[in-house]
N, C-alpha and C positions, 0 to 999 in steps of 0.2 A: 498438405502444405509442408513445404521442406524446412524443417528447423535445425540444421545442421548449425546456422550459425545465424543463430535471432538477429535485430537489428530491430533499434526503435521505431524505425518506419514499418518495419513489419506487423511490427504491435500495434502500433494504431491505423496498419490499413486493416488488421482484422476486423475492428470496430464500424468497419462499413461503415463510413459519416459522408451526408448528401455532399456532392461536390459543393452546394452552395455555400457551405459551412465553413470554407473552406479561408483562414485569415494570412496564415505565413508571415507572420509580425515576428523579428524580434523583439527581445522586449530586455532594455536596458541594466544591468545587477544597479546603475545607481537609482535605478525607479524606484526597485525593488527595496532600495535600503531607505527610499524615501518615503516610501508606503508605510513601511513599517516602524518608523519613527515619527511620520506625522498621528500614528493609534497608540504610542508609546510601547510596543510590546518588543522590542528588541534593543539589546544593550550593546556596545559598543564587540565586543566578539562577537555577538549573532554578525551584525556587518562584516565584522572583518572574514567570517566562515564563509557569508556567500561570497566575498569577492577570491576567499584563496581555492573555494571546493567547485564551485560554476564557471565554466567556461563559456557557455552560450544557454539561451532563454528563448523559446520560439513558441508564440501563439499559436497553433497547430490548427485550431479551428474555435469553431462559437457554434455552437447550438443554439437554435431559437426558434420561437414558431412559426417563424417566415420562411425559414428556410427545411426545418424540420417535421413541420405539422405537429409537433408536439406542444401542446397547451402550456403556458406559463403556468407555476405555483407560486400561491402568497395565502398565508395565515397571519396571526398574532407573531407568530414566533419567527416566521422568514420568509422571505420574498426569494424565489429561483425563477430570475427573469431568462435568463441562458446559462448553461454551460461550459467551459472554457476545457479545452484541449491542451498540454502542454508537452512540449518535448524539453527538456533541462538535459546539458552535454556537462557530463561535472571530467574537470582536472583530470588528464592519465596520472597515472598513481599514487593518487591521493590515498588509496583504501590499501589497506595492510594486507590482506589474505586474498587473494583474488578467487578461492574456494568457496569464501566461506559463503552458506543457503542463507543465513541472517544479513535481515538489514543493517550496515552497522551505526553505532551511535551518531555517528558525523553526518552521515547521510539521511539517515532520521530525521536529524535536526533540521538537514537544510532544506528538508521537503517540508516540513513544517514551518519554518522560515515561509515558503513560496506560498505555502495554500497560506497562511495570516496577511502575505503581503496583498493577494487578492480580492477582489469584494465578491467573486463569482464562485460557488463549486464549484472544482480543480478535479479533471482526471488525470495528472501527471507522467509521465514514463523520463525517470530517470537512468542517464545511460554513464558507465564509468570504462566502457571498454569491457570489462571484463564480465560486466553482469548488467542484466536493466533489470530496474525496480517501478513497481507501479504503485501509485501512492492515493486515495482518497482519504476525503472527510467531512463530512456535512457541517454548515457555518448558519450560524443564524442571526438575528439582530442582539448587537451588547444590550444590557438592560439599563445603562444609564449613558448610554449616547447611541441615541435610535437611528443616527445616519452611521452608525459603524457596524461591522459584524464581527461575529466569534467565530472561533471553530466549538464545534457541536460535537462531543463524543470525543472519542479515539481513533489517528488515524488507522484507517487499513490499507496494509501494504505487505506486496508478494516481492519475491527472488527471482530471477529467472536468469541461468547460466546463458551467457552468450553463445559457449560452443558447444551444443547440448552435447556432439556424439563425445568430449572430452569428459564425460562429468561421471562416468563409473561403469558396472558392470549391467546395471541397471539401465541404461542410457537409453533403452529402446521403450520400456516399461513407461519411461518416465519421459521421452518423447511423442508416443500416444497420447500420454495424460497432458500434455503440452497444447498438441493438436487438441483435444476435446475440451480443452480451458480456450483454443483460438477461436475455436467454432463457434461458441455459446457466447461471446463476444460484440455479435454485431448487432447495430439499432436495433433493427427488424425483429432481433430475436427477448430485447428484453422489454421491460410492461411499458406503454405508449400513453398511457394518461393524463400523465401532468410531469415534467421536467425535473419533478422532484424522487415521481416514482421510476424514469428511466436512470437516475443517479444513484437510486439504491438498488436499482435491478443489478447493476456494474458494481456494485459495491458488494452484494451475494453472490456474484459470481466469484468476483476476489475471493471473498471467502470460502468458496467453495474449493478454487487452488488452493489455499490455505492449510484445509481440510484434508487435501489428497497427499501433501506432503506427510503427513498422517498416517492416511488410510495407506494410502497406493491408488487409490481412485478417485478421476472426477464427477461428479454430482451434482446437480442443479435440485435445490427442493425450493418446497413453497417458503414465502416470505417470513411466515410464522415458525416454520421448521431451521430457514436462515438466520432466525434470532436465537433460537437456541444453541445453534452449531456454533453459532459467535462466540456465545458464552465458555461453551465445552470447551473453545480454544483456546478462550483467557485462561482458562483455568488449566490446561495444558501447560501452555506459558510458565504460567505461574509457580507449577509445580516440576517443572524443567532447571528452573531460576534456583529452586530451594534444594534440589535432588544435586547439581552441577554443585551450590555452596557446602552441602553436607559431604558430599566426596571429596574437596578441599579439604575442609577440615578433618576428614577420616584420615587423610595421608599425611597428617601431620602432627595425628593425635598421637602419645605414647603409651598413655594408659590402657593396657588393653581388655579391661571392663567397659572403658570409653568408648573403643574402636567398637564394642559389640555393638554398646547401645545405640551409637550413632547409624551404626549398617544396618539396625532394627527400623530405626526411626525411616534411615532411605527406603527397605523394601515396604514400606508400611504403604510410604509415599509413592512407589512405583507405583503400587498396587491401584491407590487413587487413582493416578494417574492412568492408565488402563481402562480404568471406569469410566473415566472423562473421554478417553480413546474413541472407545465403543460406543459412545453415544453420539460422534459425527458421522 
């Protein structure tokens, strides 16, 4: 597959979905801000973000089992009667950095914004020109209004440079791992049981790009091995966030008993952090 110059459509023809799946809806930002203020969960700036960062909303498809052969899910806690496909066109230069591998806050938002305004699992691909973002998160029923849903968890959501051959010295290494994240992609290739299990098969895979930003390698493991890598990653995350504030502060400490102990504290925290490394 040539990824010289991704494109949302490319991303979701990877995911091989039956033609019949197939919807092509627009879908309105004033629904969207309607959605989301008839459940109360958004305040007058969430609106105003998706009307200034979105530029266009397209149903891309539905998953179902008429079309899919894939069984509906429904327990105590959620009903996954289909799946919803989306392509989201946000604002040219809306985003600061056009480099940057991180999601940034704005766009964060606005994907979470979309999957709240939904009542369906969202496999998103967010496009800003310069990068596509792919965004899930599992939604369940609120606990004191049973015809509403929640989001469930944290969402997850990968980077992907638009012009891969532009993005380093690496470009090839990390076009491979591009391709081997498209591959592992499609229906057919993730667990078919119930609509609930094809949305976290897509969800591990994410993580598994996730991962490779990491490693340098992509990897598909078992489900149970998926949950763990999750973890490792929060905590990567996590100790990324504390390691980037401590060298802040280092550069602007004067005392230099401080400057030690703090560059003590960071290699300490490297160090974790490696540990957490080596375990995806």
């Amino acid at each position: 597959m040539n990824v010289a110059d991704l494109s949302s459509e490319q991303l979701i023809s990877a995911l091989r979905l039956p033609a019949e799946a197939s919807v092509g809806q627009r879908i309105p930002k004033k629904l969207l801000a309607e959605n989301l203020t008839s459940r109360g969960t958004a305040t007058s700036a969430d609106r105003k973000l998706l009307q200034e960062q979105i530029e266009e909303v397209t149903w891309f498809a539905a998953l179902k089992p008429s079309n899919a052969g894939i069984p509906v899910y429904q327990d105590e806690v959620r009903s996954y009667l289909e799946l919803a496909v989306l392509n989201v066109r946000l604002r040219q230069g809306s985003q600061l950095d056009v480099k940057a591998a991180k999601v940034s806050s704005s766009t964060a938002r606005v994907a979470e914004l979309v999957h709240r305004a939904i009542p369906y699992p969202v496999l998103m691909v967010l496009d800003d020109d310069a990068r596509l973002y792919l965004s899930m998160v599992h939604i369940r029923w609120a606990q004191k209004e049973a015809d509403k849903t929640v989001l469930d968890g944290e969402l997850i959501q990968g980077t992907f440079m638009r012009n891969w051959a532009d993005t380093g010295p690496d470009a090839d290494a990390d076009a491979a791992t591009l391709n081997a994240f498209m591959g592992a992609l499609p229906v057919s290739k993730q667990p078919r049981s119930d609509l609930f299990a094809l949305y976290q098969g897509w969800m591990d895979t994410l993580s598994a790009w996730q991962a490779a930003a990491v490693t340098g390698r992509f990897e598909c493991v078992s489900p149970q091995q998926a949950t763990a890598r999750r973890e490792a990653l929060r905590r990567c995350h996590e100790l990324d966030a504390q390691i980037s504030s401590l060298r802040a502060a280092a550069s602007k400490e004067k005392q230099m008993a401080r400057q030690v102990a703090v560059n003590l504290e960071i290699k300490a925290l490297m160090a974790e952090r490696q540990q957490a490394a080596n375990s995806l």
